[in-house]
C-alpha positions in Angstrom: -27.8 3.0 -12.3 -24.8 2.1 -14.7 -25.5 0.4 -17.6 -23.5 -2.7 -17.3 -21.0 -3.4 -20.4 -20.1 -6.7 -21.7 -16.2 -7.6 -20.9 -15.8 -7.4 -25.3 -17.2 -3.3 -24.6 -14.5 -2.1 -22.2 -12.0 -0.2 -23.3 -8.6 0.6 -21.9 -9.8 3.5 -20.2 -13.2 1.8 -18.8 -10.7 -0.1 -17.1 -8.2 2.1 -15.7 -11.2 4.3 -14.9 -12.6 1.6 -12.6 -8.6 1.1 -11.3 -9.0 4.6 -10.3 -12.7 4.4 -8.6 -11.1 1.2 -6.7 -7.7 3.0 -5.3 -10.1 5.7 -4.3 -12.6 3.9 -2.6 -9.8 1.9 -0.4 -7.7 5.2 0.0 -11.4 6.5 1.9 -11.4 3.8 4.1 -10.3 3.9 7.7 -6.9 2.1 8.5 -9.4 0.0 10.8 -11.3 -0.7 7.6 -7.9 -2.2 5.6 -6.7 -3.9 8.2 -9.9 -6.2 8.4 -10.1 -6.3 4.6 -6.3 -7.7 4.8 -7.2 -10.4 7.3 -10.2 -11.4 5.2 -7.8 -11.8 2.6 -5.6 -14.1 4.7 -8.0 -16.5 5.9 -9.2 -16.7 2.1 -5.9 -18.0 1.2 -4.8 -19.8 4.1 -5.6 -23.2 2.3 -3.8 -22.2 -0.6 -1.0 -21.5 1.4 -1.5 -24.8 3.6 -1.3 -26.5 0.3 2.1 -24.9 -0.8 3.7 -25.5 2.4 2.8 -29.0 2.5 4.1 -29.5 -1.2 7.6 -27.8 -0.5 7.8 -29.8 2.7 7.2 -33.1 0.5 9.3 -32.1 -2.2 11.8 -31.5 0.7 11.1 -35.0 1.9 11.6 -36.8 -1.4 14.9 -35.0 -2.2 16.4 -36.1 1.3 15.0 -39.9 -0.1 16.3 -39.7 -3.2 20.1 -40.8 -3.7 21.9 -38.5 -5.9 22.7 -39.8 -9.4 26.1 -39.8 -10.8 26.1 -39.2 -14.6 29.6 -40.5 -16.3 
């Protein structure tokens, strides 16, 4: 088993070590495999995304209210 290092112990190259492990793990995976770990993905940020849409839509809203100010 690794011995787990505090986040002060790592060192550049712990990290892009693990960056490495990481792309290599995904690379071994089917394209079946990535596709359900993409859809995962979206449904983890679909609220986040609801959220943005419904504050550009408001923002939208509130500029079509506003009346345009004329500076002299």
């Amino acid at each position: 088993m690794k011995a787990v290092k505090r986040i002060e112990d790592l060192t550049r190259d712990d990290i892009l070590a693990r960056k490495k492990e990481g792309r290599h793990d995904l690379a071994s995976l089917s394209f079946g495999k990535k596709v359900l770990i993409v859809e995962r993905m979206r449904e983890e940020l679909a609220p986040f995304r609801a959220m943005r849409t419904k504050r550009r839509e408001d923002a939208a809203v509130a500029a079509r209210r506003t009346p345009p100010t004329h500076r002299s």
